[in-house]
Residue frames relative to the residue before (quaternion, step in Angstrom):
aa qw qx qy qz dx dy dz
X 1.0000 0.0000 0.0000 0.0000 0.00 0.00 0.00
X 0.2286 -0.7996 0.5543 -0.0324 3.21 -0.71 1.07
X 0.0624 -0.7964 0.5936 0.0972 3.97 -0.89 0.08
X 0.6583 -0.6804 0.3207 0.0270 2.92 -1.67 0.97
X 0.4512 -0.3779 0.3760 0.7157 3.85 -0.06 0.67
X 0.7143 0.5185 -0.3712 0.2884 3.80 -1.05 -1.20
X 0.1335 0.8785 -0.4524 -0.0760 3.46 1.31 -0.97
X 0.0249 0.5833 -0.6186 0.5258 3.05 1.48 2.61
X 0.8012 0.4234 -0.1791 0.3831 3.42 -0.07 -2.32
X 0.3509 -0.6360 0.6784 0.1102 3.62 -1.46 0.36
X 0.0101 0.8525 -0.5220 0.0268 3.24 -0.59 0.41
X 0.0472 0.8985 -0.4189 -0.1225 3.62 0.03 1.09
X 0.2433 -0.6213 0.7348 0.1221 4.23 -1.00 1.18
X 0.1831 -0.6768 0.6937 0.1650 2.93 -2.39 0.13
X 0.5523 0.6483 -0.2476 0.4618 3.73 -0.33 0.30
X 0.7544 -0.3182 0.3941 0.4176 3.37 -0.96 -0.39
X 0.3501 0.7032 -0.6189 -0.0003 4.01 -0.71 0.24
X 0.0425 -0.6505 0.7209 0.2351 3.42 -1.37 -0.75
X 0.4827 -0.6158 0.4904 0.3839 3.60 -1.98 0.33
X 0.6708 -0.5548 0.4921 0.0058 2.84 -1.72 0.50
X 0.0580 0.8489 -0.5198 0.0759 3.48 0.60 0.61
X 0.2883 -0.8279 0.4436 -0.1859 2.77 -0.17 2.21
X 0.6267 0.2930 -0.4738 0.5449 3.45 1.46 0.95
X 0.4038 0.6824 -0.3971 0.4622 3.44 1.34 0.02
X 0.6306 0.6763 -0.2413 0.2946 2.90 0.50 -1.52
X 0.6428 0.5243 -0.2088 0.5180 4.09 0.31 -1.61
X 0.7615 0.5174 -0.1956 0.3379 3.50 0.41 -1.44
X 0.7718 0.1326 -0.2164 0.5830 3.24 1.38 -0.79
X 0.3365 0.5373 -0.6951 0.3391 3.37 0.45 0.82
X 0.8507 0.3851 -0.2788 0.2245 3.12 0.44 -1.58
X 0.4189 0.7103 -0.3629 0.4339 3.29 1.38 0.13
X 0.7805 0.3769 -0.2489 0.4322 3.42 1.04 -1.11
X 0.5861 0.5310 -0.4305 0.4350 3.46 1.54 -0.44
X 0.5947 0.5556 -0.4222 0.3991 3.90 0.97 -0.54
X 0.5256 0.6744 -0.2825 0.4349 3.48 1.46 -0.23
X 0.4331 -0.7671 0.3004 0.3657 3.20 1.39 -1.38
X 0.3405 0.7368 -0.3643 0.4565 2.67 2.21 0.79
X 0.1625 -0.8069 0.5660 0.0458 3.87 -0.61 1.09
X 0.1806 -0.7857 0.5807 0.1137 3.66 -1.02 1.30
């Protein structure tokens, strides 16, 4: 079970997941695009 930005909504997955760290996240895109990596 997983939750939503709002962390109101529930959200259920099966399988394999992990969290997302959604300030992480910007920083190393933009690192990998200065690399020359395209999303």
């Amino acid at each position: 079970m997983a939750f939503s930005p709002d962390k109101e909504t529930a959200i259920p997955f099966d399988g394999d997941g992990y969290m997302l760290n959604r300030q992480k996240l910007p920083e190393i895109q933009n690192a990998r695009t200065k690399n020359g990596s395209k999303f």
